[in-house]
C-alpha positions in Angstrom: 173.6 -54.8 72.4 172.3 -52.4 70.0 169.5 -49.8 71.7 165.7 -51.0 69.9 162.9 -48.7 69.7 159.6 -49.3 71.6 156.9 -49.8 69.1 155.6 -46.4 68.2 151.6 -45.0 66.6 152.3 -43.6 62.7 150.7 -40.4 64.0 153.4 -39.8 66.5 156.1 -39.1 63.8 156.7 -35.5 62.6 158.5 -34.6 59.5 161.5 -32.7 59.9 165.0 -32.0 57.8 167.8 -32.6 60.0 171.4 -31.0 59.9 174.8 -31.9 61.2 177.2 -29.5 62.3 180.6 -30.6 60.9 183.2 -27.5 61.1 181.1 -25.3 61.9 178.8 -25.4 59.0 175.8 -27.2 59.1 175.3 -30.4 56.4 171.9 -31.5 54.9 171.6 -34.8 56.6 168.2 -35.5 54.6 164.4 -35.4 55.5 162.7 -37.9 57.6 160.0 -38.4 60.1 160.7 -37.6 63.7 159.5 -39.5 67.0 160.6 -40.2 70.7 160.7 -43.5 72.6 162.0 -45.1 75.7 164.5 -47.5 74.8 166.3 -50.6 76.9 169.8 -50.1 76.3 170.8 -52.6 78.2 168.9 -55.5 80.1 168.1 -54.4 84.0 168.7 -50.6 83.3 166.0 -48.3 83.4 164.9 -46.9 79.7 166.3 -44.0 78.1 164.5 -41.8 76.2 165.4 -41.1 72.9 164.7 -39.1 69.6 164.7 -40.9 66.1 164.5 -39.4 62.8 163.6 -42.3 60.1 164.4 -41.5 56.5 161.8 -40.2 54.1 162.9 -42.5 51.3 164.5 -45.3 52.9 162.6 -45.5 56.1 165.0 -48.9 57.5 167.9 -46.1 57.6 168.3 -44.2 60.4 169.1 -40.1 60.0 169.6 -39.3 63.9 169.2 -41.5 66.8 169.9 -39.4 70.1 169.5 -40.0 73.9 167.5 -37.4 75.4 169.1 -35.5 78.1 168.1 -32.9 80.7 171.0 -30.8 80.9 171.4 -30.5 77.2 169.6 -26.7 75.9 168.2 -26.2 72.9 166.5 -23.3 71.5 163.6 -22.9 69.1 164.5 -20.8 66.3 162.1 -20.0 62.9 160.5 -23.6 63.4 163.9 -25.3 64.4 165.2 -27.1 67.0 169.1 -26.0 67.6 171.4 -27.5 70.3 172.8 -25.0 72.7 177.0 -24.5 72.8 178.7 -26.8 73.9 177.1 -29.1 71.1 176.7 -32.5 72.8 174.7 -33.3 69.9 175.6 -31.2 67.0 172.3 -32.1 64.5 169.7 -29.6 64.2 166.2 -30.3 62.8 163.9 -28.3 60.9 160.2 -28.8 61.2 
């Protein structure tokens, strides 16, 4: 079952570019809007949270979807998020 998004206000999205680290370079993804929700992955398990970046121009297509997870750092860097080494989630967004 694939993980669905928990209704979410307009205002709660943030518009952000978001990057993909492939090689060791980083890779325009796009622009989108960004938001967080708790999500039922599966039925009887508790929600996960999770962070969504919708596309600017096609907003049905998805440019990140990531679970949310305490151990993983991330630093704030000129106005962008960047994932801490290891990379368990190599994407990097740019508010």
């Amino acid at each position: 079952m694939m993980a669905q998004p928990v209704p979410h206000q307009t205002t709660d999205k943030r518009r952000v570019k978001v990057y993909e680290l492939r090689h060791n370079d980083w890779f325009d993804r796009g622009t989108g809007f960004c938001f967080a929700s708790f999500v039922a992955v599966e039925e009887g398990q508790p929600k996960e949270p999770r962070v969504f970046v919708e596309s600017e121009d096609q907003p049905e297509r998805l440019l990140l979807e990531t679970k949310i997870v305490k151990d993983d750092g991330f630093q704030k860097q000129q106005g962008a998020f960047l994932p801490s080494p290891p990379y368990s989630c190599p994407f990097l967004m740019s508010f």
